[in-house]
mmCIF file of the C-alpha atoms, coordinates in Angstrom:
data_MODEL
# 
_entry.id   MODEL 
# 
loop_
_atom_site.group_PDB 
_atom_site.id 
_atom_site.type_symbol 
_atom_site.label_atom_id 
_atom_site.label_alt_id 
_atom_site.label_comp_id 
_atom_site.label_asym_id 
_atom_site.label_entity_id 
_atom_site.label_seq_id 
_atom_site.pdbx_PDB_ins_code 
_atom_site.Cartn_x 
_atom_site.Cartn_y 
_atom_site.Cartn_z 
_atom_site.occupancy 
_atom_site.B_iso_or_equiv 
_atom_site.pdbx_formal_charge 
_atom_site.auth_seq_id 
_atom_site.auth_comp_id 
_atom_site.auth_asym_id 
_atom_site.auth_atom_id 
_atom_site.pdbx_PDB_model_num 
ATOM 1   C CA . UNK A 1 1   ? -3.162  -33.158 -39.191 1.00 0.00 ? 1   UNK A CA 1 
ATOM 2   C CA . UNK A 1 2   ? -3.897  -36.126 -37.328 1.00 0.00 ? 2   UNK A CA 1 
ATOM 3   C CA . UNK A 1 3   ? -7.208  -36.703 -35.895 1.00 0.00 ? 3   UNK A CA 1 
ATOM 4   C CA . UNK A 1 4   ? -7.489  -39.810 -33.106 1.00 0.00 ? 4   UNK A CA 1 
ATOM 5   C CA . UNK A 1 5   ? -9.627  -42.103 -35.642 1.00 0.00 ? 5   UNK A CA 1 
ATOM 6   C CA . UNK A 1 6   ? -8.606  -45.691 -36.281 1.00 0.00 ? 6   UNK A CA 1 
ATOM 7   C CA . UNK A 1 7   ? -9.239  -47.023 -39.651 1.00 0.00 ? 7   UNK A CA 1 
ATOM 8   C CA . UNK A 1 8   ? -10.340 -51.079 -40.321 1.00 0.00 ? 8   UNK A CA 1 
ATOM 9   C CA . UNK A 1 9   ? -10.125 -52.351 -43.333 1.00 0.00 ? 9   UNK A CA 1 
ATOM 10  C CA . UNK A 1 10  ? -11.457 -55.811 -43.051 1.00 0.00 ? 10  UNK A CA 1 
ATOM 11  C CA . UNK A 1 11  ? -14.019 -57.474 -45.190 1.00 0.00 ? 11  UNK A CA 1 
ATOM 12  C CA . UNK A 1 12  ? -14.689 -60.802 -43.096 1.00 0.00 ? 12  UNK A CA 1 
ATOM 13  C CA . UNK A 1 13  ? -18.235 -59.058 -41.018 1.00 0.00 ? 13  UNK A CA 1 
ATOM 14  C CA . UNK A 1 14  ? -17.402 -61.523 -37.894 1.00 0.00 ? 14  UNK A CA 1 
ATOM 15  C CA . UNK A 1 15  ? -13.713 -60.140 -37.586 1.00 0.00 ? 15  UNK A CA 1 
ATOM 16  C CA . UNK A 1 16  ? -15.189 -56.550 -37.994 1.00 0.00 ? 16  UNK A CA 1 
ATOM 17  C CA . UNK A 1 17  ? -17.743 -57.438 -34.883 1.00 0.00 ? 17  UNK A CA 1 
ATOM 18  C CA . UNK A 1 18  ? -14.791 -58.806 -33.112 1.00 0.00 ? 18  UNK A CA 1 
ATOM 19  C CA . UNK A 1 19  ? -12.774 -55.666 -33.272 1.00 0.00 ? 19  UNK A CA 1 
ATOM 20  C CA . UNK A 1 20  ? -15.361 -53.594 -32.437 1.00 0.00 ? 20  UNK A CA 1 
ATOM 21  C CA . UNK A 1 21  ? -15.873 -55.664 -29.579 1.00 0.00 ? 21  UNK A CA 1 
ATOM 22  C CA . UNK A 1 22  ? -12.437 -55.592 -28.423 1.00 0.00 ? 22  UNK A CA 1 
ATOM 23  C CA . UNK A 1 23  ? -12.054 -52.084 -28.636 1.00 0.00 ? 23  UNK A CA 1 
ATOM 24  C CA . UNK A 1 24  ? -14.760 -51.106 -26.546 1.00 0.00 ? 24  UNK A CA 1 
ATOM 25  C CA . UNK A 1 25  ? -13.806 -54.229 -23.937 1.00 0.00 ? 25  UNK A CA 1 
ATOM 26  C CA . UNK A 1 26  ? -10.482 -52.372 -23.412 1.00 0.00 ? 26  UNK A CA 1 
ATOM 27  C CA . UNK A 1 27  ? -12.428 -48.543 -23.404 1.00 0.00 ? 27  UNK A CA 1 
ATOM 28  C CA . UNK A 1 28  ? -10.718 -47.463 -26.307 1.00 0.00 ? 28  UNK A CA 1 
ATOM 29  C CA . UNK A 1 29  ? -13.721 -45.205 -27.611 1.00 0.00 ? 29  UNK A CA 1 
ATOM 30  C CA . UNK A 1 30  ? -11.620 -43.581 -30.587 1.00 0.00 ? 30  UNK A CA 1 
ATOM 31  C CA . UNK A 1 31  ? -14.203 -43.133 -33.895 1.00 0.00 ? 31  UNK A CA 1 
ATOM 32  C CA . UNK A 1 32  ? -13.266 -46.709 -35.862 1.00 0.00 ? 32  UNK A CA 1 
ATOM 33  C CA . UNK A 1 33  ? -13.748 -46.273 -39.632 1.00 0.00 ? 33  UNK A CA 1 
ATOM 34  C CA . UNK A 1 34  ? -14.651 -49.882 -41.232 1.00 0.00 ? 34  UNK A CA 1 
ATOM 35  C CA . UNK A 1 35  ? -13.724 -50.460 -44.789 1.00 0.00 ? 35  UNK A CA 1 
ATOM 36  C CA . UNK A 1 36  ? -14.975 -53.353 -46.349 1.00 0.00 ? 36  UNK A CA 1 
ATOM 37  C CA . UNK A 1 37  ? -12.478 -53.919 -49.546 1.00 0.00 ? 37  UNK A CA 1 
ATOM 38  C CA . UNK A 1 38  ? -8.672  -52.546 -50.316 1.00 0.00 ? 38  UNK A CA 1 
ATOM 39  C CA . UNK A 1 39  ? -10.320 -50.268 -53.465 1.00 0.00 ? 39  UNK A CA 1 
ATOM 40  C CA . UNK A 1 40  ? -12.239 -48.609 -50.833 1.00 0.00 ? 40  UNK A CA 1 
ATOM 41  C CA . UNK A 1 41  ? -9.050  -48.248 -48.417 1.00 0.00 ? 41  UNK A CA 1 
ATOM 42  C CA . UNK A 1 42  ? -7.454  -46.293 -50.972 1.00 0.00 ? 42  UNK A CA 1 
ATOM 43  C CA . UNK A 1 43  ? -10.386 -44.175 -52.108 1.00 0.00 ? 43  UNK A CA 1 
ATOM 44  C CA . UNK A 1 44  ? -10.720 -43.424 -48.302 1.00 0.00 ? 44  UNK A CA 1 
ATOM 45  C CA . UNK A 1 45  ? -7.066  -42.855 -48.257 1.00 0.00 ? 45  UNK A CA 1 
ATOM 46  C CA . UNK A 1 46  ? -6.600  -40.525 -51.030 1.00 0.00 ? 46  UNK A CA 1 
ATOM 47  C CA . UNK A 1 47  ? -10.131 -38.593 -50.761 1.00 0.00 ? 47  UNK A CA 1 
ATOM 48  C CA . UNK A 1 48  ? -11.472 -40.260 -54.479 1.00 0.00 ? 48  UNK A CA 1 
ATOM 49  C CA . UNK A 1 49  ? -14.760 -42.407 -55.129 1.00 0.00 ? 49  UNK A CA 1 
ATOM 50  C CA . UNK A 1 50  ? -17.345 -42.120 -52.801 1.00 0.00 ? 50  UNK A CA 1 
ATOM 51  C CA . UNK A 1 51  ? -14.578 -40.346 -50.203 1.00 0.00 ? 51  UNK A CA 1 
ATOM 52  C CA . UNK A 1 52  ? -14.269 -37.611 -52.872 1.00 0.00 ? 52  UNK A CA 1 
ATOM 53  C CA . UNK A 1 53  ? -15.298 -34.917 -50.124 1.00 0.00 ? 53  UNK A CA 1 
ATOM 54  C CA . UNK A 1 54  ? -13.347 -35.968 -47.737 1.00 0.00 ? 54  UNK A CA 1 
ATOM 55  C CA . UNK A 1 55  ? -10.331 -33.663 -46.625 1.00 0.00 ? 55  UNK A CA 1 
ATOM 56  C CA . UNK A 1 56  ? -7.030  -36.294 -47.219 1.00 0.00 ? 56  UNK A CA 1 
ATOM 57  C CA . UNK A 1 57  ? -4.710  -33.996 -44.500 1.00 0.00 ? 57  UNK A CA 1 
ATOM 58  C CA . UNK A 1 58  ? -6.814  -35.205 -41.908 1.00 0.00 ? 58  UNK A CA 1 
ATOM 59  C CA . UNK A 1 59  ? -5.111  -38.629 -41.825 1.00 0.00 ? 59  UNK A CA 1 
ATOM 60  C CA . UNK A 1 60  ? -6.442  -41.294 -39.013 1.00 0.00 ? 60  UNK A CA 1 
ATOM 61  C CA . UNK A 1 61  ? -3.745  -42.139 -36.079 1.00 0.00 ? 61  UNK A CA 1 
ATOM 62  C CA . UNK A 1 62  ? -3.949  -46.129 -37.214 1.00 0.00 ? 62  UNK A CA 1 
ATOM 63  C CA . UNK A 1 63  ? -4.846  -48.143 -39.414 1.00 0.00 ? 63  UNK A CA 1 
ATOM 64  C CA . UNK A 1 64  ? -5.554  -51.887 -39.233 1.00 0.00 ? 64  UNK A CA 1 
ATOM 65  C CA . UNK A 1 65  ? -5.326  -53.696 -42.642 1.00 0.00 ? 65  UNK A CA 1 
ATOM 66  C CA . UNK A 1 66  ? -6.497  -57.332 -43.277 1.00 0.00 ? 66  UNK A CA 1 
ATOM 67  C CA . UNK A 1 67  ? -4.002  -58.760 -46.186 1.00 0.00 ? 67  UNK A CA 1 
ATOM 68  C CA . UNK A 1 68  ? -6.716  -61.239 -47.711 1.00 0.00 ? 68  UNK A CA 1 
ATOM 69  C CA . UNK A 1 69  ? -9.198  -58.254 -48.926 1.00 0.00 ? 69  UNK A CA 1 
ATOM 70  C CA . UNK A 1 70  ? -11.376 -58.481 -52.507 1.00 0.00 ? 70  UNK A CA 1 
ATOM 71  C CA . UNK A 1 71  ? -10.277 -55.982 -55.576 1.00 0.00 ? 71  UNK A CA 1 
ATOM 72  C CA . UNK A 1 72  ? -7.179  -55.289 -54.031 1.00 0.00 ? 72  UNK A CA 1 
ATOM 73  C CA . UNK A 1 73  ? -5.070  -56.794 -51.608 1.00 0.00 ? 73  UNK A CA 1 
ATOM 74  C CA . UNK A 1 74  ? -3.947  -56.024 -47.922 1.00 0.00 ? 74  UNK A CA 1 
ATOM 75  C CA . UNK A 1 75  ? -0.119  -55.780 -49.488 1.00 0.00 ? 75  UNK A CA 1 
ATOM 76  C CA . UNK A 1 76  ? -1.166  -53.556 -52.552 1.00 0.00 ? 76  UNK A CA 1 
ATOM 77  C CA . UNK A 1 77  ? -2.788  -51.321 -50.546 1.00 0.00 ? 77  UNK A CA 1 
ATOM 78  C CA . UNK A 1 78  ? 0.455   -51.126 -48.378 1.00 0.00 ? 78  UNK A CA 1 
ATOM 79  C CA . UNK A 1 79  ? 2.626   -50.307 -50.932 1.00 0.00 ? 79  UNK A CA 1 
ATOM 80  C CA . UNK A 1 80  ? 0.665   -47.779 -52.442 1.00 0.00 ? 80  UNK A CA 1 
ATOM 81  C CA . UNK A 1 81  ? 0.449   -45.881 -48.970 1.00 0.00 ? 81  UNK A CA 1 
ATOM 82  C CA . UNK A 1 82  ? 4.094   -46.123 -48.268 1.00 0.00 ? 82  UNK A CA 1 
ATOM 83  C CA . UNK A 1 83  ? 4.665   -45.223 -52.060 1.00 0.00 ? 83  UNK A CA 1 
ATOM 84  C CA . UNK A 1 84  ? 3.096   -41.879 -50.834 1.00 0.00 ? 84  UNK A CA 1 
ATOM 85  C CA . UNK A 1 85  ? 4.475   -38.729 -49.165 1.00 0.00 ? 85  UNK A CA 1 
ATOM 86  C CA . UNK A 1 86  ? 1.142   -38.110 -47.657 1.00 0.00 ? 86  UNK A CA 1 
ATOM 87  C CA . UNK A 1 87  ? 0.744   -41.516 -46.114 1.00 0.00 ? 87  UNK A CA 1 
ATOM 88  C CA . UNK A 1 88  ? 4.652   -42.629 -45.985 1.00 0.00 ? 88  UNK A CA 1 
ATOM 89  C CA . UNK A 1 89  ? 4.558   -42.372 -42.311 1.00 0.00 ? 89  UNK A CA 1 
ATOM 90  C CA . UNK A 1 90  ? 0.841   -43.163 -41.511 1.00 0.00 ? 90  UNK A CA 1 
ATOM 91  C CA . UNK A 1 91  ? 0.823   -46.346 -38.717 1.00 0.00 ? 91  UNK A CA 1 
ATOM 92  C CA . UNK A 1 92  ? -0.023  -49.441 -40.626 1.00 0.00 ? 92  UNK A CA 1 
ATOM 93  C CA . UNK A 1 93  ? -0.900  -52.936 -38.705 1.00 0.00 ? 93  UNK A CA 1 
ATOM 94  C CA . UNK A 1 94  ? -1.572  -56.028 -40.429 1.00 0.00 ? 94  UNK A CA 1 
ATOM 95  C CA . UNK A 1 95  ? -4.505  -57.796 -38.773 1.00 0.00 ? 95  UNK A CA 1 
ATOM 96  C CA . UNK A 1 96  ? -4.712  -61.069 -40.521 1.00 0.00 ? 96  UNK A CA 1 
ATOM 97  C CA . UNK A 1 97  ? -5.261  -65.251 -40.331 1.00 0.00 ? 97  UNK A CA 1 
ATOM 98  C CA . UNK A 1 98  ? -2.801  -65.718 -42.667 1.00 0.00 ? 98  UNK A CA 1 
ATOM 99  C CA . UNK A 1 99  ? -0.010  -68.101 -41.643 1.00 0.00 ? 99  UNK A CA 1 
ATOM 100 C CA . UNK A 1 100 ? 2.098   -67.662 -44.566 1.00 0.00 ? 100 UNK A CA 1 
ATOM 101 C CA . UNK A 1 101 ? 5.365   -66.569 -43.396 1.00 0.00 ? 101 UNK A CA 1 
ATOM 102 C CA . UNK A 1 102 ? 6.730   -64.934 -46.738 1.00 0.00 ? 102 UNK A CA 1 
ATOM 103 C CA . UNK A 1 103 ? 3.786   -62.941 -46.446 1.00 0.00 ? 103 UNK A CA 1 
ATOM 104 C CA . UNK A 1 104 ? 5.361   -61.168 -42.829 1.00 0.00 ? 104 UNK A CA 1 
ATOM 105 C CA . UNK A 1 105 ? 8.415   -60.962 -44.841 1.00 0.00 ? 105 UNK A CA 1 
ATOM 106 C CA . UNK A 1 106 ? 6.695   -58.600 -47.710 1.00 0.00 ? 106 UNK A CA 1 
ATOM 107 C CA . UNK A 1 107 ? 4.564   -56.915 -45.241 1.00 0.00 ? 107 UNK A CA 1 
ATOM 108 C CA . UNK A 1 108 ? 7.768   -55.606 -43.444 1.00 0.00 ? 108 UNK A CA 1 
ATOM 109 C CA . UNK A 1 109 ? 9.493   -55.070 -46.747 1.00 0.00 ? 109 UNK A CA 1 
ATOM 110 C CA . UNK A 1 110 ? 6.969   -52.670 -48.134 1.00 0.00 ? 110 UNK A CA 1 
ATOM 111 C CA . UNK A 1 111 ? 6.436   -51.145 -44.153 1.00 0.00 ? 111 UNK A CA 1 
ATOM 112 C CA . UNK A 1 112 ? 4.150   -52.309 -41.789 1.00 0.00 ? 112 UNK A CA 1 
ATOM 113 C CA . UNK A 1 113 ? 4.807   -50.881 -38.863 1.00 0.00 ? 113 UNK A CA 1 
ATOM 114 C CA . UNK A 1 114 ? 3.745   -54.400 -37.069 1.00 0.00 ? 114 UNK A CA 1 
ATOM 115 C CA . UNK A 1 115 ? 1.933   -57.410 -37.904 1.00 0.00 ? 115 UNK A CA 1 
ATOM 116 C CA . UNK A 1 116 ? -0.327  -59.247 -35.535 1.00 0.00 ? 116 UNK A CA 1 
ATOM 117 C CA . UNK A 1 117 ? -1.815  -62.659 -36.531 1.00 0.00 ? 117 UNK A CA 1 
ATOM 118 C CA . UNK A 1 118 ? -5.409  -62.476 -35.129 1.00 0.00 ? 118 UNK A CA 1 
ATOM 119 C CA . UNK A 1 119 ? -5.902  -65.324 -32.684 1.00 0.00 ? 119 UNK A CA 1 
ATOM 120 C CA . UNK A 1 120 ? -8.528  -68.341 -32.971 1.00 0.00 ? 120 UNK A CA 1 
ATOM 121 C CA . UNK A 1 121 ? -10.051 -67.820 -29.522 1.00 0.00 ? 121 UNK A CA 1 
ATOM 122 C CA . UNK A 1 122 ? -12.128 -64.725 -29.074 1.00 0.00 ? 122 UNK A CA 1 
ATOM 123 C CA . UNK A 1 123 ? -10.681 -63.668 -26.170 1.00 0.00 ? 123 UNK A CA 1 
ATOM 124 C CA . UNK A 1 124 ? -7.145  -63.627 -26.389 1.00 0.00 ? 124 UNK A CA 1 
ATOM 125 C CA . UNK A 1 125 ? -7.995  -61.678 -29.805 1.00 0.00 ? 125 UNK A CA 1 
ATOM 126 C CA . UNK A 1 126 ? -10.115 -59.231 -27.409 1.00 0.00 ? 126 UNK A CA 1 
ATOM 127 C CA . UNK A 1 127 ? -6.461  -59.146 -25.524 1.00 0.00 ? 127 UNK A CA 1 
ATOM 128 C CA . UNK A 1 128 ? -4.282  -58.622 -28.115 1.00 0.00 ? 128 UNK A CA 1 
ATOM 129 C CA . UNK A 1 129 ? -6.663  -55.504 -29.871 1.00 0.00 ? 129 UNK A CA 1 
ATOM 130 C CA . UNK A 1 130 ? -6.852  -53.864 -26.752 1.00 0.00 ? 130 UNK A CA 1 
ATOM 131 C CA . UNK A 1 131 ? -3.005  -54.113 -26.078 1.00 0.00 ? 131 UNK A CA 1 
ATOM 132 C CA . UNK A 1 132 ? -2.444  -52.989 -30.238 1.00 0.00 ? 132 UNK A CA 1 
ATOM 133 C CA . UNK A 1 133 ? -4.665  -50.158 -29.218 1.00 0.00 ? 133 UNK A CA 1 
ATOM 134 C CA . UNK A 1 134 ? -2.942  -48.538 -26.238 1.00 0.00 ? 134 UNK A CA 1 
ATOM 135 C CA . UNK A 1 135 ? 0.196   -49.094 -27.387 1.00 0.00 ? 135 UNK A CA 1 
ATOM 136 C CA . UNK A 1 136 ? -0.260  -47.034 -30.637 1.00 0.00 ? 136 UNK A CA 1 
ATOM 137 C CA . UNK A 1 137 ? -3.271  -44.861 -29.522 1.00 0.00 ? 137 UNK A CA 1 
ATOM 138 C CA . UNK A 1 138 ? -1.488  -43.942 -25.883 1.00 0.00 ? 138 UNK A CA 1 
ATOM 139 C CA . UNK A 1 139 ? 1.794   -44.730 -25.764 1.00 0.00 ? 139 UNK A CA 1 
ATOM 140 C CA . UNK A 1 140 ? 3.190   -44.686 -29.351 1.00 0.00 ? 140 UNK A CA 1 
ATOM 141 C CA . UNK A 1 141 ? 4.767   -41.447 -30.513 1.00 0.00 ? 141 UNK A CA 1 
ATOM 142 C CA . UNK A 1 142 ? 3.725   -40.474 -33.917 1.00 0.00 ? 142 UNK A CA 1 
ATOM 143 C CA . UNK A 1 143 ? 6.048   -38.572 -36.192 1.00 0.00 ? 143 UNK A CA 1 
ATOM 144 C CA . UNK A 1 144 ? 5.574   -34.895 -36.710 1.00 0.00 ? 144 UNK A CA 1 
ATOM 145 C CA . UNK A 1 145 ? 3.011   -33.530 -39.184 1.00 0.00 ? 145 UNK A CA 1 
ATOM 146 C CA . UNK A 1 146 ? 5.290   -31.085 -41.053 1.00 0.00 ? 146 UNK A CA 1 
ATOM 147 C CA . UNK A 1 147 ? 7.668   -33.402 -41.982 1.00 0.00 ? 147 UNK A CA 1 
# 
C-alpha cells in the first residue's frame, strides 16, 4: 500500500527549510517525513529502532535522499532499499550538492530513479522541487502494489 507521503532524508537543517519551503510554494501539501541521518532512513524504512511500530507495507510515494548523510551514506542507504523486495520499486531521488560525477554514475547503478543536483540560488531550487514534485506526485505512474 502506498500512502501519498514524501519522505526527506536530509541532515543539512537549511536544505530541510528549503524543501519545505518549496513544497508548499508549489501547493504540494502531501505529509513530508524529515529524516535527519541514513541509520534513521532505514529504521524508518524497515519499521526497526524508534520506527519499530510503524506498519513497513505502508510505503511513502517518494523519497528524497541527500548522498552526504552521517552514520550511513545517501548510496548505502540506496542499495540496501533496492537490495529489498519490499522497497525494490519504491521512487528514490537524489537531492544533493555534490558535484562528483562518479557519484551520478553509482547512484544510477544501484537505482535512483533520478538525481537532481540542488541549485545555489533559492529560487530556482524552489523551481526545481516543485517541478520533482508534480512530476512524481501527479503525473508519474507508480508500479503496482502486488507485484
Amino acid at each position: 500500500m502506498r500512502e501519498r507521503t514524501i519522505v526527506l532524508v536530509e541532515d543539512n537543517p537549511d536544505d530541510v527549510d528549503l524543501t519545505l519551503r518549496a513544497f508548499r510554494a508549489g501547493n504540494i501539501a502531501n505529509q513530508i517525513v524529515v529524516i535527519r541521518d541514513g541509520a534513521e532512513a532505514l529504521d524508518y524504512f524497515f519499521g526497526t529502532g524508534a520506527y519499530a511500530a510503524r506498519d513497513v507495507a505502508i510505503l511513502p510515494t517518494l523519497v528524497l535522499l541527500d548522498l552526504n548523510l552521517p552514520k550511513i551514506d545517501g548510496l548505502e542507504v540506496l542499495k540496501t532499499l533496492r537490495a529489498d523486495p519490499r522497497t525494490k520499486r519504491l521512487p528514490v531521488i537524489i537531492l544533493t550538492t555534490s558535484q562528483e560525477q562518479d557519484e551520478v554514475f553509482r547512484a544510477y547503478d544501484n537505482g535512483c530513479n533520478s538525481y537532481l543536483r540542488k541549485p545555489v540560488e533559492s529560487g530556482q531550487f524552489r523551481d526545481a522541487v516543485k517541478q520533482l514534485g508534480l512530476y512524481w506526485l501527479i503525473w508519474n505512474v507508480p508500479p503496482p502494489e502486488s507485484q
